[in-house]
KOLDREN-774012 format. One record per atom (N, C-alpha, C): z, x, y; atom name; residue in one letter. Coordinates in Angstrom, 2 decimals. Layout:
# KOLDREN-774012
c3  c1  c2  name  resn
Z  X  Y  CA  A;
...
# end
This chain:
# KOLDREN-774012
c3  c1  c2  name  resn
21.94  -4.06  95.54  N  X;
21.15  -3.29  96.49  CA  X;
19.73  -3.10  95.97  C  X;
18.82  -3.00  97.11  N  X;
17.48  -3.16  96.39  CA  X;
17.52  -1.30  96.23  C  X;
17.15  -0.92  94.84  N  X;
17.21  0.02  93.93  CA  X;
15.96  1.52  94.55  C  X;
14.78  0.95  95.19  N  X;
13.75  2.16  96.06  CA  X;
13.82  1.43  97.24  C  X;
13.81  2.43  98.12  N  X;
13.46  2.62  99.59  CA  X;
13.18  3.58  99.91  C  X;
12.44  3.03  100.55  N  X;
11.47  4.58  101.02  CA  X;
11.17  5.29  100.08  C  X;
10.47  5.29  98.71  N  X;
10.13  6.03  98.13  CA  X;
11.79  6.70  97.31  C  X;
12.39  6.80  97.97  N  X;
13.95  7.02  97.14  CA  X;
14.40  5.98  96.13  C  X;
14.68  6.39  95.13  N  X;
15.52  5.71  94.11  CA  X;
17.03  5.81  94.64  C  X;
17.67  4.93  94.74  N  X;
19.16  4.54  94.77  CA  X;
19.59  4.95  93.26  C  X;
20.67  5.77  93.41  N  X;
21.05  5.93  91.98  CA  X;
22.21  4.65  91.58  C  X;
22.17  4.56  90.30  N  X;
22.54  3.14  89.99  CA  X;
23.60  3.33  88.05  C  X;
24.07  4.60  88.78  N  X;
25.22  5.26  86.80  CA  X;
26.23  4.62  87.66  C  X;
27.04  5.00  86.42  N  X;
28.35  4.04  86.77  CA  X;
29.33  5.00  87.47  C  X;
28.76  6.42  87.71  N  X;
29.59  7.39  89.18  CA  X;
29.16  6.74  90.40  C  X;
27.47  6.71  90.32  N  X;
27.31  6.19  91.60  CA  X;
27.95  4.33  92.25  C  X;
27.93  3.65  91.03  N  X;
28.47  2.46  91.47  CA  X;
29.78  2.42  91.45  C  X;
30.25  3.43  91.05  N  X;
32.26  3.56  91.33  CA  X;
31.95  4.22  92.72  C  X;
31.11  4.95  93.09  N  X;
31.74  5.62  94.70  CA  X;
31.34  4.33  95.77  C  X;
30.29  3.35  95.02  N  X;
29.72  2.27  95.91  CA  X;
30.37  1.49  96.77  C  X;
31.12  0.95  95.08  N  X;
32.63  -0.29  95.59  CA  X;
33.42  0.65  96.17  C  X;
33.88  1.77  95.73  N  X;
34.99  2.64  96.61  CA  X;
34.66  2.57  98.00  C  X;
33.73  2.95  98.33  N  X;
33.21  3.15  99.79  CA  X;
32.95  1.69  100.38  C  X;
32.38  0.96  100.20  N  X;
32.41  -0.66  100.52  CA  X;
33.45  -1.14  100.95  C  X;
34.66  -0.98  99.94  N  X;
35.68  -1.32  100.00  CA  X;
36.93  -1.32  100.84  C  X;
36.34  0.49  101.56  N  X;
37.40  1.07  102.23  CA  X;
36.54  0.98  103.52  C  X;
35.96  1.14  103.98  N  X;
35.11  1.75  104.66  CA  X;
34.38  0.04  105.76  C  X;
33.82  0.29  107.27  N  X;
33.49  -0.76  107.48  CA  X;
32.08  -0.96  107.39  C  X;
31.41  -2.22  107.51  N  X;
29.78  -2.27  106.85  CA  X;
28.83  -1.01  108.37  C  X;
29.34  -0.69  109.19  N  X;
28.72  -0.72  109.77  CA  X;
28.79  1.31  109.20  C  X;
30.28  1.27  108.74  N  X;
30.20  3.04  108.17  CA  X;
29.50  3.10  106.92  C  X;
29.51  1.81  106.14  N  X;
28.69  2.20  104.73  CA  X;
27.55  2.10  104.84  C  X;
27.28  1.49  105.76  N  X;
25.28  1.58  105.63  CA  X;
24.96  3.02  106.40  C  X;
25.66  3.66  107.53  N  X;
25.42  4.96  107.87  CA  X;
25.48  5.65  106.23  C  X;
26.25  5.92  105.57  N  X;
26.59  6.30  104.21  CA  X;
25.25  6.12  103.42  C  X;
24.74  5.30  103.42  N  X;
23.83  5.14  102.71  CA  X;
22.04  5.38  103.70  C  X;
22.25  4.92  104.66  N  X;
21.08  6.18  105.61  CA  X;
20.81  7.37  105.14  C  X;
22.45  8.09  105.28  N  X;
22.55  9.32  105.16  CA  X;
21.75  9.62  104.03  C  X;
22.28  9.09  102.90  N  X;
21.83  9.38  101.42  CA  X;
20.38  8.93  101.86  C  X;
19.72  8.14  102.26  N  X;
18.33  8.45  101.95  CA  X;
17.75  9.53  103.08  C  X;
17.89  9.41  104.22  N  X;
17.30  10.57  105.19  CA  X;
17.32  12.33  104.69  C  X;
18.91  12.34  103.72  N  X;
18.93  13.85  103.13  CA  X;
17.54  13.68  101.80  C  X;
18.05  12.70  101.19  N  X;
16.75  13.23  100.24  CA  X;
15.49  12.96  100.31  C  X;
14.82  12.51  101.41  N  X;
13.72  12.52  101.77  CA  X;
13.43  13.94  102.63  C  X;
14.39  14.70  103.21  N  X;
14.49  16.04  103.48  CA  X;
14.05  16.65  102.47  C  X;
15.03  16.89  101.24  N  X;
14.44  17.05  100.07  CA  X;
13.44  17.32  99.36  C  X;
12.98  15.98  99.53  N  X;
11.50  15.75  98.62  CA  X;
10.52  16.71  100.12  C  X;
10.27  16.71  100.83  N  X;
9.60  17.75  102.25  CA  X;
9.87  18.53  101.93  C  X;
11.09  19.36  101.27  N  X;
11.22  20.83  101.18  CA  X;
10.52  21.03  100.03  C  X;
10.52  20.18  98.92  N  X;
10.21  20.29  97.61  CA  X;
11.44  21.23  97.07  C  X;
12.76  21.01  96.98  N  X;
14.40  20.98  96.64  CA  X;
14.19  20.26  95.15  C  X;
14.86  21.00  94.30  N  X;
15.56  20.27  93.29  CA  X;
16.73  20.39  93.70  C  X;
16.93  18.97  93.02  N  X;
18.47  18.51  93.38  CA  X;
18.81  17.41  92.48  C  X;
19.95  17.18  92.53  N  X;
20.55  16.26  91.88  CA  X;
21.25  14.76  92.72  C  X;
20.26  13.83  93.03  N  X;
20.58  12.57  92.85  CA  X;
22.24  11.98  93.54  C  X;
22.28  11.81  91.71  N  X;
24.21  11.77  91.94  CA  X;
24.97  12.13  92.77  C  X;
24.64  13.31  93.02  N  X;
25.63  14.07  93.49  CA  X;
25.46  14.18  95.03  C  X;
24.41  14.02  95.32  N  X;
24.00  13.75  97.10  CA  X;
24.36  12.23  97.18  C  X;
24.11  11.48  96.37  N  X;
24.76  9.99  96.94  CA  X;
26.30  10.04  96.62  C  X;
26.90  10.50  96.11  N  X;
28.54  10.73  95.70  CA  X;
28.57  11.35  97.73  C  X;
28.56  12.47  97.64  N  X;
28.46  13.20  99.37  CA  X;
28.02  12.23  99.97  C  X;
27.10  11.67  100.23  N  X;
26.78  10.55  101.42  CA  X;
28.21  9.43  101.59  C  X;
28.41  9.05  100.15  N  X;
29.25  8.35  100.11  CA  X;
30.61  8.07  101.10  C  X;
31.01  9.43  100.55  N  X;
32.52  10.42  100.66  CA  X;
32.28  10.93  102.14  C  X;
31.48  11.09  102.71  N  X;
31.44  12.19  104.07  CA  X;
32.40  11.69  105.22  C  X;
32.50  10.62  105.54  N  X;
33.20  9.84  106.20  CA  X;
34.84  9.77  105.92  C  X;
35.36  9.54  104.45  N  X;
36.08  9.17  104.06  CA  X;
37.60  9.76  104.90  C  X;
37.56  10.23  105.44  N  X;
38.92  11.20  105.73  CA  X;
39.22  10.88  107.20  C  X;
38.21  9.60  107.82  N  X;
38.65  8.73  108.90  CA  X;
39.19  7.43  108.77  C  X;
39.38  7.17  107.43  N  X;
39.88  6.25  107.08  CA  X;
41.54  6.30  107.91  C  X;
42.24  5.12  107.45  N  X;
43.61  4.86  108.13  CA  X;
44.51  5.69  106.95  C  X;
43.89  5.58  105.98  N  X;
45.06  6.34  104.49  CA  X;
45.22  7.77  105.68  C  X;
44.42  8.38  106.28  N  X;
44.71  9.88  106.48  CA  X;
45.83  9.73  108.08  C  X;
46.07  9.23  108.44  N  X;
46.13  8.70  109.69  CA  X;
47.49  9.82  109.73  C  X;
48.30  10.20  109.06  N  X;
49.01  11.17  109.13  CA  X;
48.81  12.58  108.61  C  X;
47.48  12.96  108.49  N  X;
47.01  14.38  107.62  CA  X;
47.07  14.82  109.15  C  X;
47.33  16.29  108.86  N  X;
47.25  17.42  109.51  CA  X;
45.56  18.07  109.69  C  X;
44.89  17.64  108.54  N  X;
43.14  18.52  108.54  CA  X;
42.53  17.31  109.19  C  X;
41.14  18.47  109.10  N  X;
40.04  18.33  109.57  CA  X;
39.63  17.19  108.75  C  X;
39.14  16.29  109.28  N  X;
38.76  14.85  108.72  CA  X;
38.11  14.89  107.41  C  X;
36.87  16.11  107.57  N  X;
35.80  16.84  106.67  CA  X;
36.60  17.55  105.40  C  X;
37.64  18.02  105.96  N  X;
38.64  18.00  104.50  CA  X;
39.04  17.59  103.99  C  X;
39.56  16.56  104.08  N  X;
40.09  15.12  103.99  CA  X;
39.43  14.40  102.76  C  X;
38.00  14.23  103.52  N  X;
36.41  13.55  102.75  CA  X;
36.64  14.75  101.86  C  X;
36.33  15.45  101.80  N  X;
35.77  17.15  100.51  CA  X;
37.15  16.69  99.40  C  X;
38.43  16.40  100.16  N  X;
39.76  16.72  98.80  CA  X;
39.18  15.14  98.00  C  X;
38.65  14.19  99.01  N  X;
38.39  12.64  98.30  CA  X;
37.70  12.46  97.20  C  X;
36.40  13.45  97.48  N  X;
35.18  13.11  96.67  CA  X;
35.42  14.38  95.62  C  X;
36.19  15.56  95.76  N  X;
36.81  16.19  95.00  CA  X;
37.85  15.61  93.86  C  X;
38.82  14.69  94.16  N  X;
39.62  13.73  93.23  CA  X;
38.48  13.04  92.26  C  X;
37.52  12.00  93.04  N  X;
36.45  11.18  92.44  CA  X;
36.04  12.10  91.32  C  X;
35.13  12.95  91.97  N  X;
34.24  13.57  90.84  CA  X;
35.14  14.30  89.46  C  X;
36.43  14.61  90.15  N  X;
36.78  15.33  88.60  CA  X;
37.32  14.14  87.40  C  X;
36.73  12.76  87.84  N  X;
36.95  11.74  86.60  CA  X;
35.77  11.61  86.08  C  X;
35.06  12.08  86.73  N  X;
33.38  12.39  85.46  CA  X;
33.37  13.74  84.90  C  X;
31.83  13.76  84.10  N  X;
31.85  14.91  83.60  CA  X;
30.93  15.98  84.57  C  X;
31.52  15.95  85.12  N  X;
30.90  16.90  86.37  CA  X;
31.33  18.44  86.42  C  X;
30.62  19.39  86.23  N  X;
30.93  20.81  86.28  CA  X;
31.86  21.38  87.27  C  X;
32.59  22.09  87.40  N  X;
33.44  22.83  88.28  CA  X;
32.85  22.82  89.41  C  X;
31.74  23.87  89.51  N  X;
31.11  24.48  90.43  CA  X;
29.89  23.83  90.99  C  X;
29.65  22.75  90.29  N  X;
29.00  21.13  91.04  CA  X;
30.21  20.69  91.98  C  X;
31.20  20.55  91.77  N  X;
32.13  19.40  92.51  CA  X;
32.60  20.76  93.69  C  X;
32.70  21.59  93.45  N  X;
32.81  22.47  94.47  CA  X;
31.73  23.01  95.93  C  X;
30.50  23.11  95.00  N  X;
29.36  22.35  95.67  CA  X;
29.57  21.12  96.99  C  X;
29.94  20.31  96.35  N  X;
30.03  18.91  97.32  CA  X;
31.04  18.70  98.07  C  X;
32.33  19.67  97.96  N  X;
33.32  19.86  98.83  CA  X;
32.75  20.77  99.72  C  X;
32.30  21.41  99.24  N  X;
31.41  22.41  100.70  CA  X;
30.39  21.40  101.38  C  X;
29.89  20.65  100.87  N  X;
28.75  19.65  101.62  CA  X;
30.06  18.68  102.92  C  X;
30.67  18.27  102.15  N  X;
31.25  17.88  103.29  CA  X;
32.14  18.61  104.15  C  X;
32.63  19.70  103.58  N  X;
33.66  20.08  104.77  CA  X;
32.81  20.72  106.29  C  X;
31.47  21.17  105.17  N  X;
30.69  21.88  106.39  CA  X;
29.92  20.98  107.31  C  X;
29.44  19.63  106.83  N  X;
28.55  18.42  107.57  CA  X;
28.56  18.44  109.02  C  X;
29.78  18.78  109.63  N  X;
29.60  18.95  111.15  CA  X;
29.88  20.26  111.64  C  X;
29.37  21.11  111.21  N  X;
29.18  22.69  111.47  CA  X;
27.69  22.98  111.34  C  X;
27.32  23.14  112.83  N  X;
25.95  23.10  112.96  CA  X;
25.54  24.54  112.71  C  X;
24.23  24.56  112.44  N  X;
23.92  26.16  111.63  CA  X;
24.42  26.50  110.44  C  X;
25.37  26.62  109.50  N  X;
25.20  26.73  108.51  CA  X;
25.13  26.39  107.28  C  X;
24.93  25.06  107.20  N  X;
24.49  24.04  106.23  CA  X;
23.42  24.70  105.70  C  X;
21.90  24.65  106.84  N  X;
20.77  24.85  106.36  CA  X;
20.64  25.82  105.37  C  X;
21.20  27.31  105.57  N  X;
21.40  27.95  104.84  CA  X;
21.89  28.65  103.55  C  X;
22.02  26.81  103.35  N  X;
23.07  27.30  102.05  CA  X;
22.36  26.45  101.09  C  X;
22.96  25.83  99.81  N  X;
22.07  25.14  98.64  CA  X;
21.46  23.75  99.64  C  X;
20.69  23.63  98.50  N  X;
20.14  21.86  99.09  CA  X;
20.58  20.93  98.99  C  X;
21.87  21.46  98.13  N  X;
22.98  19.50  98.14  CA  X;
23.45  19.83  99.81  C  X;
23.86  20.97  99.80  N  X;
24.59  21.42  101.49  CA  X;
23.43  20.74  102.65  C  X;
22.28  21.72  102.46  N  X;
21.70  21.17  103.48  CA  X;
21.31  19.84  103.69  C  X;
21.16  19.20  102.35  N  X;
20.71  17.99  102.66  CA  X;
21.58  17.29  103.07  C  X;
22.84  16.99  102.85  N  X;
23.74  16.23  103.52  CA  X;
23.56  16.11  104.92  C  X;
23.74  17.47  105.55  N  X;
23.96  17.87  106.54  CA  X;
22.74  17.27  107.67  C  X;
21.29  17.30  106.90  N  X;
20.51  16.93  107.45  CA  X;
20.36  15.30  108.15  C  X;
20.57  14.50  106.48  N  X;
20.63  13.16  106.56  CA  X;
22.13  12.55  107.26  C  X;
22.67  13.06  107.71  N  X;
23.94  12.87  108.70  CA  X;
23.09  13.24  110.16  C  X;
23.05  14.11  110.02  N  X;
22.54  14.49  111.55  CA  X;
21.25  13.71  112.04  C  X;
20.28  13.57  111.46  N  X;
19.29  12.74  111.51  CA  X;
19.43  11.44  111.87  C  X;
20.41  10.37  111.16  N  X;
21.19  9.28  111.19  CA  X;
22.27  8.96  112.50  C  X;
22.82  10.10  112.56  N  X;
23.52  10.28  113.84  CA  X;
22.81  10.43  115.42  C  X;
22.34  11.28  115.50  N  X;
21.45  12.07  116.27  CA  X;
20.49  12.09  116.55  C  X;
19.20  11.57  115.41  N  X;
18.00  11.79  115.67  CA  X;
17.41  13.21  115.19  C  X;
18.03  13.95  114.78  N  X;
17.65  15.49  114.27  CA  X;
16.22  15.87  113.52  C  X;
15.44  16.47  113.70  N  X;
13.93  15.78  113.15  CA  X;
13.36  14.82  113.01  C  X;
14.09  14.11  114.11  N  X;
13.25  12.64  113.73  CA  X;
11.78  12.80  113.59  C  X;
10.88  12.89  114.27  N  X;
9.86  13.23  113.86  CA  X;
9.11  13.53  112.46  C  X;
10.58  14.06  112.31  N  X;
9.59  14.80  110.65  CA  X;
9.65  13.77  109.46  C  X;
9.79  12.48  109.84  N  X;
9.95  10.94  108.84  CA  X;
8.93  10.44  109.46  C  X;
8.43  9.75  108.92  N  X;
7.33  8.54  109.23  CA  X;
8.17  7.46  109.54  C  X;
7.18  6.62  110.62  N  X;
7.71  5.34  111.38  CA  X;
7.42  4.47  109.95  C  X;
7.24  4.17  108.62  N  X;
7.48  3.83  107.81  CA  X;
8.74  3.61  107.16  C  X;
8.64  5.34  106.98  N  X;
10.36  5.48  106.17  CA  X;
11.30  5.20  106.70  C  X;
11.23  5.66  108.34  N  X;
12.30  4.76  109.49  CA  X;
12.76  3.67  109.60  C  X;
11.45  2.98  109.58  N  X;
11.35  1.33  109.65  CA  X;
11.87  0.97  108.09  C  X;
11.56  1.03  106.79  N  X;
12.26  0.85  105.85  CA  X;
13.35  0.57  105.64  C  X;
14.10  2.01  105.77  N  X;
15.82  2.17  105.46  CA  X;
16.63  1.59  106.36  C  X;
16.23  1.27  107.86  N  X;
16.64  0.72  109.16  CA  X;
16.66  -0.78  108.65  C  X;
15.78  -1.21  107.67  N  X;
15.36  -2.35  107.37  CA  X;
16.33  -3.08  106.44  C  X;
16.45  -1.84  105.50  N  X;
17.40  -2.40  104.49  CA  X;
18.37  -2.40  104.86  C  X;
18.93  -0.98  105.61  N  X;
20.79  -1.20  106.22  CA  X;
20.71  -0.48  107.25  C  X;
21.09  -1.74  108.34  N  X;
20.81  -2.02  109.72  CA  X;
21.40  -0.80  110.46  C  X;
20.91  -0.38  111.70  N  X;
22.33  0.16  112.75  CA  X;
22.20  -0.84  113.56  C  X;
23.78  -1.68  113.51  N  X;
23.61  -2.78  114.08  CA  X;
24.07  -2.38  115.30  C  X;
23.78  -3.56  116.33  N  X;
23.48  -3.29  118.19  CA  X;
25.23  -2.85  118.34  C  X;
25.04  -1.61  118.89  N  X;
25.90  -0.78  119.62  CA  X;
26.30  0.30  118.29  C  X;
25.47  0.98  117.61  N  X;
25.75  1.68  116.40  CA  X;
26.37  3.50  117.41  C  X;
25.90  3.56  118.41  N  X;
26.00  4.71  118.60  CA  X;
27.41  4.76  119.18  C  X;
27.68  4.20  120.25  N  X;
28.89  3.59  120.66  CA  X;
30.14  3.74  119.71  C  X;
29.74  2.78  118.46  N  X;
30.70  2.28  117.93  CA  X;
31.10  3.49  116.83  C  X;
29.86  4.22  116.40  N  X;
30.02  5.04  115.40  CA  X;
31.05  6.18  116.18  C  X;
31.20  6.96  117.63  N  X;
31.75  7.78  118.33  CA  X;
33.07  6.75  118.34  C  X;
33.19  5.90  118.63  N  X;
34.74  5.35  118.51  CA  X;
35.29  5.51  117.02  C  X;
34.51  4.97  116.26  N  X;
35.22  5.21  114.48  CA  X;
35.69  6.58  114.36  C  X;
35.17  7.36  115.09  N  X;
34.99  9.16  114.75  CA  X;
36.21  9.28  115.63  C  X;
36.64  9.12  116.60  N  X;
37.77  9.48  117.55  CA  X;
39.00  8.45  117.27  C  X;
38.93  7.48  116.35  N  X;
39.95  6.90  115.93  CA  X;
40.75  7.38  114.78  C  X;
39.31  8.34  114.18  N  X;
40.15  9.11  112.88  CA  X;
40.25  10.10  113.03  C  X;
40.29  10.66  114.71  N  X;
41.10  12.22  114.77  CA  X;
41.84  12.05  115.77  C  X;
41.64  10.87  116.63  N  X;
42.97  11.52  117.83  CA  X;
44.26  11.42  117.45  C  X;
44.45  11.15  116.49  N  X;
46.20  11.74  115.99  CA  X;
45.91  13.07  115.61  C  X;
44.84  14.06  115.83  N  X;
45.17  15.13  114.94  CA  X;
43.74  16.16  115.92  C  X;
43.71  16.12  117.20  N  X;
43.21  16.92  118.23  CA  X;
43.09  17.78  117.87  C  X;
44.07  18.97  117.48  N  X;
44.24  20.41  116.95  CA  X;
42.62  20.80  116.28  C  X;
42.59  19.88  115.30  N  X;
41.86  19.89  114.19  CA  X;
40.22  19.81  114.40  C  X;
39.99  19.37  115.46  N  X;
38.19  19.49  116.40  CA  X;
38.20  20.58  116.87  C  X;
38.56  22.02  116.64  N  X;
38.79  23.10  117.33  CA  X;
37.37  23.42  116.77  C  X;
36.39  24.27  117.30  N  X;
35.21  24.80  117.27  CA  X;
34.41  23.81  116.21  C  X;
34.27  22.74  116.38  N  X;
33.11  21.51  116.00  CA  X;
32.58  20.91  116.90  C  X;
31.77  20.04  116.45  N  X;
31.36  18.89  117.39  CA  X;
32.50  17.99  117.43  C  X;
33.80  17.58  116.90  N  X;
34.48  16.75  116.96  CA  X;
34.94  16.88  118.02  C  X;
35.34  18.34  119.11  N  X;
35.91  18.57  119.98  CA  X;
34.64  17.44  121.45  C  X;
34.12  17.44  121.30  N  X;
32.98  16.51  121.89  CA  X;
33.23  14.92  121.82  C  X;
33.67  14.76  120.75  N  X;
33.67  13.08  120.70  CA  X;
34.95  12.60  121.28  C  X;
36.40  13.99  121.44  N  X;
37.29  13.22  121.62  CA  X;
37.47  13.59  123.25  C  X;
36.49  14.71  123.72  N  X;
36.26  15.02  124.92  CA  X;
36.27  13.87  125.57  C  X;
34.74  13.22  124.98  N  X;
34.56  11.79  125.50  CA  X;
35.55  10.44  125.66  C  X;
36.13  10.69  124.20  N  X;
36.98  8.94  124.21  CA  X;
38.35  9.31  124.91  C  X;
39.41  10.51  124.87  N  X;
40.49  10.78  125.14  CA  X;
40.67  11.29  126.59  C  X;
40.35  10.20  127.43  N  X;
41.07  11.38  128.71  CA  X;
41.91  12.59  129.21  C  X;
43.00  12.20  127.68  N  X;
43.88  13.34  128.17  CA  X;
43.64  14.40  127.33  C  X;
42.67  14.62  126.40  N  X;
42.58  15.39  125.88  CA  X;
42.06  16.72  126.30  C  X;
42.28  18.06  126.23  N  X;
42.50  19.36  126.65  CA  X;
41.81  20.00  125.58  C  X;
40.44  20.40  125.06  N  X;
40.00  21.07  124.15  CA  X;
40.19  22.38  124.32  C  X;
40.63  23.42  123.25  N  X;
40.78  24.52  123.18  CA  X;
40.00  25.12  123.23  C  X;
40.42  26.63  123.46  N  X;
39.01  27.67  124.25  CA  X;
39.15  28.71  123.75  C  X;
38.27  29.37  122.70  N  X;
38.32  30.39  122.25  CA  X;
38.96  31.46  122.83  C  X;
38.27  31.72  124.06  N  X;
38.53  33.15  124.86  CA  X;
40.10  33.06  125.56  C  X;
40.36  31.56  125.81  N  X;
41.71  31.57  126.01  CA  X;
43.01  31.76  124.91  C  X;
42.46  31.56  124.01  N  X;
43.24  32.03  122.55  CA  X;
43.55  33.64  122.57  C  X;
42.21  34.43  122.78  N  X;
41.93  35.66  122.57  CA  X;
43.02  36.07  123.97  C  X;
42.35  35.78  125.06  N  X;
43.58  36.23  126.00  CA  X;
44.65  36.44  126.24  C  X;
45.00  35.13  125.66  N  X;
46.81  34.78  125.83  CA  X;
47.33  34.78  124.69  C  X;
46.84  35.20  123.86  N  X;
47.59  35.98  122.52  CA  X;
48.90  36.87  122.52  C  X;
49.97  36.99  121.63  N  X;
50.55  37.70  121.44  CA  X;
50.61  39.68  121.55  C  X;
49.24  39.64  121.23  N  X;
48.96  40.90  121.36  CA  X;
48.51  41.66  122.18  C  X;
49.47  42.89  122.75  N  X;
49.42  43.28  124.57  CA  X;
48.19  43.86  125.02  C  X;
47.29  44.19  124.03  N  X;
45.98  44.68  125.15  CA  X;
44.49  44.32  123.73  C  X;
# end
């Protein structure tokens, strides 16, 4: 991989090139180059906030964010985002990575599609959160230069039908497990792909509860 883009260094230790092949491996080209968007759009967030941060550990999360749509989960009961958090949680505790670093990055992903409170929390959190949404969505687009756009787009493509295809990958690794999009955006994607799907309703929870008044 070419090593800067966009002004980002690709980290290149032997954590980051074990989550590389891991993710390559499992994952399809069209989810690992989102993966690697991600990782540069969050830390170019970053470098705008003027964030210290750590590298590693936002490309480990870019990596991993996805991971829990894979087919291995295809019988889990969670939230996909938990799934990814227990993955990159296994990974990291074979380095020498601090407790409360790797705990860190399980919160980066479990929270990634929980809008609002990412921002608020450290800058490995937000940044994930950012460079996902940005990549996905368009979320500040603006606030990148048609440079840095054109760059990273350059190096790893969204190839023709990325938006499409990325909402099908996402509803292939939850519609066995509906329950689990309850107050996310996931409840949205399977809105879309699942006809028969019936998203749950807060206030109808609260209503028809067990409890008589």
């Amino acid at each position: 991989m070419k090593k800067t883009i966009a002004g980002v260094d690709i980290p290149d230790g032997a954590m980051a090139r074990a989550a590389t092949d891991l993710t390559r491996g499992t994952e399809s080209e069209l989810m690992f180059h989102h993966a690697l968007r991600t990782f540069l759009f969050g830390a170019l967030t970053g470098y705008r906030e003027n964030w210290a941060f750590d590298a590693d550990l936002l490309y480990v999360s870019a990596m991993f964010h996805n991971a829990g749509l894979n087919a291995k989960y295809q019988d889990s009961p969670y939230r996909f985002e938990v799934d990814s958090a227990n993955a990159a949680r296994d990974f990291l505790q074979q380095y020498a990575v601090a407790d409360q670093r790797i705990e860190e990055v399980w919160a980066a992903l479990a929270l990634h599609t929980t809008p609002g409170i990412p921002e608020h929390m450290s800058p490995l959190i937000a940044m994930l959160s950012a460079g996902v949404q940005m990549d996905v969505r368009g979320a500040r687009y603006d606030e990148f230069t048609a440079q840095q756009r054109d760059e990273i787009v350059q190096a790893y493509p969204r190839e023709s039908g990325f938006k499409k295809k990325l909402i099908e990958a996402y509803a292939r690794g939850m519609e066995h497990r509906p329950a689990t999009t309850f107050g996310t955006v996931n409840a949205d994607v399977l809105d879309r792909w699942d006809p028969n799907y019936r998203r749950l309703n807060f206030c109808g929870l609260v209503l028809g509860c067990d409890w008589p008044n």
